[in-house]
Structure formats: C-alpha cells, structure tokens
TIGU-470865 format. One record per residue (C-alpha): residue in three letters; residue number from 1; chain; x, y, z. Coordinates in nm, 4 decimals. Layout:
// residues N
site resn = ALA&resi = NUM&chain = A&x = X&y = Y&z = Z
...
This chain:
// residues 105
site resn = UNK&resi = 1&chain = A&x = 0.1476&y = -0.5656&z = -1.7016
site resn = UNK&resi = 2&chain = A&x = 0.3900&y = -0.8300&z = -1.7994
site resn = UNK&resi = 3&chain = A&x = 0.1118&y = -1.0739&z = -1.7167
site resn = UNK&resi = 4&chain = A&x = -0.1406&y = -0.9385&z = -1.9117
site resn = UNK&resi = 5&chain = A&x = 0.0992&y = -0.8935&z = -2.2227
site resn = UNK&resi = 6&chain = A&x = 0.1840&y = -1.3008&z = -2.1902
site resn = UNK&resi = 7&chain = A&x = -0.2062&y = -1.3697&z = -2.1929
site resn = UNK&resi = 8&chain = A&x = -0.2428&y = -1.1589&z = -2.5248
site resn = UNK&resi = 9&chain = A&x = 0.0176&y = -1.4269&z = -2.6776
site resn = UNK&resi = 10&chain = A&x = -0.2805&y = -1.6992&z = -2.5739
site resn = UNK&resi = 11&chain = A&x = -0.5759&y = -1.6266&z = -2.8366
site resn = UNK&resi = 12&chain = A&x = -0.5777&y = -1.3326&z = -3.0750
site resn = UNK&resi = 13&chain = A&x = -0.9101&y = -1.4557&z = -3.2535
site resn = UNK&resi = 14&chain = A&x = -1.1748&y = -1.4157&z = -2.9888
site resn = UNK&resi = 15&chain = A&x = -1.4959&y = -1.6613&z = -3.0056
site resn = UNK&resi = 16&chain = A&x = -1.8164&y = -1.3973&z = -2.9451
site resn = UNK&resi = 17&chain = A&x = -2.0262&y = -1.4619&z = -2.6204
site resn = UNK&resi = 18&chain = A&x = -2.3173&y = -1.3122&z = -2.5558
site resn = UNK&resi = 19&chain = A&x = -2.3018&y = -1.3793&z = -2.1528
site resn = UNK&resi = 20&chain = A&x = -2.6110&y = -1.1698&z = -2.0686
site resn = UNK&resi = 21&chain = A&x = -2.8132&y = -1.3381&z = -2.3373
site resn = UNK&resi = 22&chain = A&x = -3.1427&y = -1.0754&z = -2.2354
site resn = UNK&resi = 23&chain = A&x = -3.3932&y = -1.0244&z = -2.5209
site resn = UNK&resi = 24&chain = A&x = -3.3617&y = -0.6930&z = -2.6831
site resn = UNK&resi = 25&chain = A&x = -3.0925&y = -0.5608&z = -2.3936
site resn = UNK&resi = 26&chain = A&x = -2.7627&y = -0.7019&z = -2.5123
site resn = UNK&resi = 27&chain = A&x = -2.4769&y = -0.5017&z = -2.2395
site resn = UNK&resi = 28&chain = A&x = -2.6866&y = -0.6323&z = -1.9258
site resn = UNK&resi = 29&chain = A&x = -2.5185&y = -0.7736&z = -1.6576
site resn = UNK&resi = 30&chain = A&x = -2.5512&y = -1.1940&z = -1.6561
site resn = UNK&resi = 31&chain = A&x = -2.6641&y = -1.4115&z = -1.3759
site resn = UNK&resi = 32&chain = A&x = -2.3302&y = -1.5084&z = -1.1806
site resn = UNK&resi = 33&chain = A&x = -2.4665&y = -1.8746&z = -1.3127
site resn = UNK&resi = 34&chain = A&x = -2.4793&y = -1.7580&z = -1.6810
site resn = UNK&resi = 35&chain = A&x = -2.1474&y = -1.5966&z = -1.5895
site resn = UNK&resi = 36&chain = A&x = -1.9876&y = -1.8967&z = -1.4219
site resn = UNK&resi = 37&chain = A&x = -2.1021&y = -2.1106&z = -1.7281
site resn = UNK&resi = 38&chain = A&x = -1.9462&y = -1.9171&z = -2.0111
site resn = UNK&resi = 39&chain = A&x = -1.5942&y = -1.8898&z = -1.8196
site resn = UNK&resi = 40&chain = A&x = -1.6174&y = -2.2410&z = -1.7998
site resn = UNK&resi = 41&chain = A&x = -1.6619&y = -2.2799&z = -2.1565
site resn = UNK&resi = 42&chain = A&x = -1.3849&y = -2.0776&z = -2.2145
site resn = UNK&resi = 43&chain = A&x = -1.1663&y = -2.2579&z = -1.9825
site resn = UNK&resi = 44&chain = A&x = -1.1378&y = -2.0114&z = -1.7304
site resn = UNK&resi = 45&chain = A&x = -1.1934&y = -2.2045&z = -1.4387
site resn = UNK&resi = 46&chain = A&x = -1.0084&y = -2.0400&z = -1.1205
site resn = UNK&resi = 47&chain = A&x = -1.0514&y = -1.6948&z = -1.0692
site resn = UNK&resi = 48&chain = A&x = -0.6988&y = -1.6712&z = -0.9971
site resn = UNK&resi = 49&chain = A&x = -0.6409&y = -1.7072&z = -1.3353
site resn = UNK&resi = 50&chain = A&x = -0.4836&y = -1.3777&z = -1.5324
site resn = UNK&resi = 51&chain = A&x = -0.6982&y = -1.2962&z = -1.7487
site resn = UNK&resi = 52&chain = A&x = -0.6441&y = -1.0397&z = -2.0414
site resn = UNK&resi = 53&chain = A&x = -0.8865&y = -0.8663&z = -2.2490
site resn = UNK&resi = 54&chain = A&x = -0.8437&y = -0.6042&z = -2.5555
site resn = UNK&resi = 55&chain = A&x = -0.9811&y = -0.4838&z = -2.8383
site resn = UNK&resi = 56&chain = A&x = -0.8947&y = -0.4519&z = -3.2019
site resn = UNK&resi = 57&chain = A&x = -1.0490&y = -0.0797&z = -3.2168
site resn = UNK&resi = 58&chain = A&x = -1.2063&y = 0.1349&z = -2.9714
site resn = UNK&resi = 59&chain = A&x = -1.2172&y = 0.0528&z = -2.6344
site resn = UNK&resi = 60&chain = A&x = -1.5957&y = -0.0008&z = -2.4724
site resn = UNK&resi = 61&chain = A&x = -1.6135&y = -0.3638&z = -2.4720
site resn = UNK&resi = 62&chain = A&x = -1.2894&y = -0.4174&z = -2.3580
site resn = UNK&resi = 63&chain = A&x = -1.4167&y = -0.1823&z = -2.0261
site resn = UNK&resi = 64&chain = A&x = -1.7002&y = -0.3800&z = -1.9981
site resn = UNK&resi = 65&chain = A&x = -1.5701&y = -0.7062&z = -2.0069
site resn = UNK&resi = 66&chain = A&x = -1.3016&y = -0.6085&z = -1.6882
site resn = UNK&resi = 67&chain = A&x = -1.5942&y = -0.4536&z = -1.4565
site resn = UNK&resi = 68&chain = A&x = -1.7750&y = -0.7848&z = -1.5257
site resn = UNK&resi = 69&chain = A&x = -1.4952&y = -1.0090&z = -1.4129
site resn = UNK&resi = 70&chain = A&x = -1.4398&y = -0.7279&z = -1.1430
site resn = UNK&resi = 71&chain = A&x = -1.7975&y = -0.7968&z = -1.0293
site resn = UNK&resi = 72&chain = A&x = -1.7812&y = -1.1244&z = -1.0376
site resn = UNK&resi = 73&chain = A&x = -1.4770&y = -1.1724&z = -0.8054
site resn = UNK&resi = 74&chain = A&x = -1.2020&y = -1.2545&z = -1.0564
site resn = UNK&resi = 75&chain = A&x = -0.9581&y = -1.0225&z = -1.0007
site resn = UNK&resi = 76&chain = A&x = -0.6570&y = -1.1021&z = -1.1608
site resn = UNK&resi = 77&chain = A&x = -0.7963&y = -0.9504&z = -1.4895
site resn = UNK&resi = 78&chain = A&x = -0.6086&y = -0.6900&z = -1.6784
site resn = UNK&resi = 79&chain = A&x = -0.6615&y = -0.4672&z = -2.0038
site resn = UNK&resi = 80&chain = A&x = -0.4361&y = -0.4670&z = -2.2988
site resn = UNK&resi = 81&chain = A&x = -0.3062&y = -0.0918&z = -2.3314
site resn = UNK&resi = 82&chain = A&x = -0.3733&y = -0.0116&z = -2.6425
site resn = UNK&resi = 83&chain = A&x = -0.5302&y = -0.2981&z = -2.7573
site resn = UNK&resi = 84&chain = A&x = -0.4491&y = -0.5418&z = -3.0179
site resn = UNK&resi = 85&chain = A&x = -0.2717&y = -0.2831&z = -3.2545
site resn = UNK&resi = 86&chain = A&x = -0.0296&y = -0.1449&z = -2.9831
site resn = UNK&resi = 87&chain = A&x = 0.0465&y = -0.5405&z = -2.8790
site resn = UNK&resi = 88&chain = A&x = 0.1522&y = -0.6115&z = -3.2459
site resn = UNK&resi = 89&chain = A&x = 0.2835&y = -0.2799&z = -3.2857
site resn = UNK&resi = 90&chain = A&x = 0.5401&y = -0.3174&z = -3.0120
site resn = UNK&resi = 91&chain = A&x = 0.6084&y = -0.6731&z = -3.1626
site resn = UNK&resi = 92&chain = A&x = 0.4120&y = -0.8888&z = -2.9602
site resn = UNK&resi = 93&chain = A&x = 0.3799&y = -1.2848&z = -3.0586
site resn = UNK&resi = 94&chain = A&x = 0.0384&y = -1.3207&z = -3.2146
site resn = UNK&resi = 95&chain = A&x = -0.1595&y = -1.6449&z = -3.2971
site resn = UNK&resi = 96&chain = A&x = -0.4457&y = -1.7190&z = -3.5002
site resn = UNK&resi = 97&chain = A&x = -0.6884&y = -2.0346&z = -3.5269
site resn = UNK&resi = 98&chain = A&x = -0.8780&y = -2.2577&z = -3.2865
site resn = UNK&resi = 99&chain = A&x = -0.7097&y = -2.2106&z = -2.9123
site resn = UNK&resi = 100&chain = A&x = -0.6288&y = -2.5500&z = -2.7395
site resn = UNK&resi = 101&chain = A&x = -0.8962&y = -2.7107&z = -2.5623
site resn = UNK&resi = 102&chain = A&x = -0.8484&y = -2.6432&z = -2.1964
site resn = UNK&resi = 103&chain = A&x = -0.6391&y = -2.8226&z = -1.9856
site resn = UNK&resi = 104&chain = A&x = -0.7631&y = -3.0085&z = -1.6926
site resn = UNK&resi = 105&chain = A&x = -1.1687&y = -2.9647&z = -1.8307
C-alpha cells in the first residue's frame, strides 16, 4: 500500500485515454498493441512499474482500469483506497499541472 500511496503523489490531474477506441462500445477491452501503445504514451514502459490508479468519485473505472493492467501482465498495479478524497483527506501530497515528460523515452 505504501507503494501505491507514493504513486498517487505522481499525477493528480489524469489525461483521458480512450484505450479501446471501438465505435459505439467505449469499456471494451483494447488490442494488447493499442494497450502497449497508450502505456507507452504515458510513460509506463516496464511492467514492473507500480502503478496506481483512483478515482475522484465512485469507483467503476478505477476497477476497470486494474483488471486491464491485470490482463495485460502488469502486475504491480494497485488501487487507491478510497480514492482521491481519502488520499487528500489523510493529508496526502497532491500535484496539479502537466506531469514531467518521461524519463528514459
């Protein structure tokens, strides 16, 4: 959990990606290529990686964005307990603007 708390420090301002990018079905599951592609992008390059996801309200996305790394082999991915609200509740570092371009891309 610690890990997954440190990665909440990284972006608080999520960029949108529509990874499954199907006409008219918008939660199916991408090509590992598509997949592959948009980590890049996001500079998520080595599926050893921690990765943490949340949510600023409810909780389905943030669900469905762990069983896709899941499926996809990257393990090392976590979900925020409680979300955003509970992180900054508790007093957690937040950070808002642009994220730094990846290292080593």
């Amino acid at each position: 959990q610690a890990q997954a708390q440190a990665q909440a420090q990284a972006q608080t301002q999520p960029r949108p990606h529509n990874v499954s990018r199907v006409a008219g079905l918008p939660h199916m599951m991408p090509s590992a290529e598509r997949f592959a592609a948009c980590m890049t992008e996001l500079g998520i390059t080595d599926a050893s990686q921690p990765v943490c996801v949340y949510v600023t309200q409810g909780c389905f996305s943030a669900a469905r964005v762990w069983w896709t790394f899941k499926i996809f082999q990257h393990h090392n991915v976590f979900i925020l307990n409680g979300g955003l609200p509970a992180w900054e509740a508790a007093g957690g570092a937040v950070e808002s603007g642009e994220p730094a371009a990846p290292t080593g891309s």
